[in-house]
N, C-alpha and C positions, 0 to 999 in steps of 0.2 A: 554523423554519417561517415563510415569508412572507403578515404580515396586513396588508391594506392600510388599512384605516380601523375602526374602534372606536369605536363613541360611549358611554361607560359608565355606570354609574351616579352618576358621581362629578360628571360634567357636569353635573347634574340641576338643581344650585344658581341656576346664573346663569341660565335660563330659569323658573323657580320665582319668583323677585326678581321679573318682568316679568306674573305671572300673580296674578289676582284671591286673595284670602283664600279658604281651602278654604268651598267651598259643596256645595251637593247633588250637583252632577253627578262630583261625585270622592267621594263616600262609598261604600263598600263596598255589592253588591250583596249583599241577602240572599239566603241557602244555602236552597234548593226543597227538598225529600222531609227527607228525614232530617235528626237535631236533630245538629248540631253540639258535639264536647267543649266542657265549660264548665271555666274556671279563672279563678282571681285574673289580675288585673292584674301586670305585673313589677314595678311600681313598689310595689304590695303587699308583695311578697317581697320588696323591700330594706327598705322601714321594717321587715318583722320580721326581719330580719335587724340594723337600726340599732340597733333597741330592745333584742336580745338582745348587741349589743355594750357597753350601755352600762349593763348587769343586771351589781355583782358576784357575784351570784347566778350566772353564766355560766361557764365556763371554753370558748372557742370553740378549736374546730379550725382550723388555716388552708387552707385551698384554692386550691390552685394552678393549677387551670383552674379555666373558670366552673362553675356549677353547671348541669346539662343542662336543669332543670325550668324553671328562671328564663329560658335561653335559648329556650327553645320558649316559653314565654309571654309573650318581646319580639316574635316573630316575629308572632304574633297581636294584639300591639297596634300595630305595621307595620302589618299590616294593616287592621286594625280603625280605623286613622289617632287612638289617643287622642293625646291634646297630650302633644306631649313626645316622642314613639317615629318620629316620621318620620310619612310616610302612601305606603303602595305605590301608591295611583293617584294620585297625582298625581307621583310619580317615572314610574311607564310613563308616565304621560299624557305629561309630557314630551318623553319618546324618541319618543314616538309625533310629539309635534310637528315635530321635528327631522327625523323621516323624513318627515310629508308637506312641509317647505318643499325636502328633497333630491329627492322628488319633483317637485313643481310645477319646481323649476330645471333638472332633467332633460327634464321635458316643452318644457320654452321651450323649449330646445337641440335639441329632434328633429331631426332629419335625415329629409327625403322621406323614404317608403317602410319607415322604418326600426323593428322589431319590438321595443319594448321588454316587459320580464319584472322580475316580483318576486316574490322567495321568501320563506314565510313558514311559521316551525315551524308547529307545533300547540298541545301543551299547555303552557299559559304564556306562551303569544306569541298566540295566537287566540280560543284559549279556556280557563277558569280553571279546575284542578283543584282548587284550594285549600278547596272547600267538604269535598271527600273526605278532603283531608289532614288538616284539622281535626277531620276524625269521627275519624280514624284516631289522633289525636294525634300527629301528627307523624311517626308508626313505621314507615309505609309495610306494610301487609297485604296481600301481593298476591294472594289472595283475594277479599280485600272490594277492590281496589282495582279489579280486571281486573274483576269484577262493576257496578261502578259504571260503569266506562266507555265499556261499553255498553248504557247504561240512560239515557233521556229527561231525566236531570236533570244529565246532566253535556254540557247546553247553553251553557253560562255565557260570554258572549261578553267578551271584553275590550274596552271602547267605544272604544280609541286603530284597534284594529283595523281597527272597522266603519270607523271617519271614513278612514282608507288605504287600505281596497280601492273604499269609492266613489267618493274621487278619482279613484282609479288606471283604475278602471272605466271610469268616464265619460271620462277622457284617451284609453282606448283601449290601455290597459296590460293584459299576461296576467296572471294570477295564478295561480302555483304555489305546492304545499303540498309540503312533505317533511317524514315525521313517521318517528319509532324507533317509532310504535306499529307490531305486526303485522300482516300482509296479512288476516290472515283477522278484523279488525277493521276493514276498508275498510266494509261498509254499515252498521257502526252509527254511523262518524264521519263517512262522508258525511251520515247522516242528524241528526246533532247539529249539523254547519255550518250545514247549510240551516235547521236550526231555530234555530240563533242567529242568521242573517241574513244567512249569506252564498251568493251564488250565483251561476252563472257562471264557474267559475274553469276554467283550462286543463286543470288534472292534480292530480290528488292522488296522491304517491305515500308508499306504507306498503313497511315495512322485510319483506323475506323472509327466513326463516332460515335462519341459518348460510353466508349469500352474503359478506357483508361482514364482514373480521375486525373494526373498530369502526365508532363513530358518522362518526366524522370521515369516513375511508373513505367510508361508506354516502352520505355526505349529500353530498360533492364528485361523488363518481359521478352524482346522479341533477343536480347542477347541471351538469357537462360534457355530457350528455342536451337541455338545456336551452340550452345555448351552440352547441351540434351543430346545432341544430334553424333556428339562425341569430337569436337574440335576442339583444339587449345588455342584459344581466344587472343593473338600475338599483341595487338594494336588497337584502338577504339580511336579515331581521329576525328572531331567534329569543335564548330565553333562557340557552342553554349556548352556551360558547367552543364545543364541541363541533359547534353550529351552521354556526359561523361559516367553523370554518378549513378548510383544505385548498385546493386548486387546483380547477377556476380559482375564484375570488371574484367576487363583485358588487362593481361599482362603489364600494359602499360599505356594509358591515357593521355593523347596530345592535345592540349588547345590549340587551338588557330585564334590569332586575333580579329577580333570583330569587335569595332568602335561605332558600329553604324545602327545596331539595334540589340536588343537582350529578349531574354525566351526565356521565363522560369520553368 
């Protein structure tokens, strides 16, 4: 399967080097309504695990994958950016950066008359479910999950976002959404955009069932819609490969990283 460009999370470094010491504007937003699982530190859960290595009062098992609990509570300190774990927004932020200067270079380059477009997921690329995932502990409830997201608090805008669709805006760029969420969840996530801050956009489109045998499938289709229409396709920014692939492509395809779930 033919991908034209990728910018991953691996990139993230050598723009990281050129950016200020983490300050406020990349600390995690705090979770609105409901209280968040609470757990130790990972780094916790190795000193006790150091300490019971070094007890001959011990006889330890060895473990040959990691341990699930310890892995779910690196993810939250990812997130949470403690020293030491990485920090998730300032890795998006990054990507984020890298898309608006492929932006701005796109815009120099316009051609008269000419319609550009940029596609952008939803959850995780727009806007943050991570507040749900942490209540849920990581388990995914799609109960409590489908409940919550359509409910006023799963606004959460990702700020690399907002700074890309204003540029994009203001240059006179369309803004399209394709999202795997269902059609009959189009008014509560149009109304969570608008209340994160976005507006104006061309199209939002939401996935109907059982039309498209996958994501990839689903998500090329509603991009060939979008190239039909007679746009040049600048960006495609979302946080599953899933997003990305299939025909035709945008110019230039960003991942965003996401450790916290996969989407084939």
């Amino acid at each position: 399967m033919r991908f034209r460009t990728v910018l991953p999370l691996l990139l993230a470094a050598s723009l990281l080097a050129q950016r200020p010491t983490q300050s406020d504007p990349l600390k995690p937003p705090a979770c609105p309504g409901r209280s968040p699982f609470t757990h130790p530190t990972a780094q916790q859960l190795i000193e006790t695990q150091q300490q019971a290595a070094h007890d001959p009062h011990y006889v330890l098992s060895t473990e040959p994958v990691p341990n699930f609990a310890q892995e779910r509570y690196k993810l939250a300190d990812y997130y949470d950016c403690v020293p030491g774990a990485g920090c998730y927004w300032a890795d998006i932020d990054a990507q984020y950066d890298r898309a608006i200067a492929i932006l701005e270079h796109a815009t120099a380059s316009r051609k008269q008359g000419e319609r550009l477009a940029i596609v952008l997921d939803i959850d995780e690329t727009t806007l943050s479910a991570y507040c749900e995932e942490n209540r849920e502990d990581f388990g995914y409830i799609g109960s409590m999950f489908n409940q919550w997201i359509v409910s006023p608090e799963a606004s959460l805008p990702i700020p690399g976002t907002l700074r890309l669709v204003s540029k994009a805006q203001a240059a006179g760029i369309d803004i399209f959404f394709i999202t795997g969420r269902p059609e009959e969840q189009r008014e509560a996530t149009a109304r969570n955009l608008q209340t994160a801050g976005f507006h104006g956009w061309k199209q939002l489109y939401l996935r109907e069932p059982g039309k498209y045998p996958s994501t990839i499938a689903y998500k090329s289709a509603q991009r060939a819609k979008i190239v039909a229409a007679g746009y040049r396709l600048i960006l495609n920014i979302g946080d599953q490969y899933s997003d990305l692939f299939g025909e035709p492509q945008a110019e230039t395809s960003v991942k965003l990283p996401n450790p916290f779930y996969y989407l084939p």
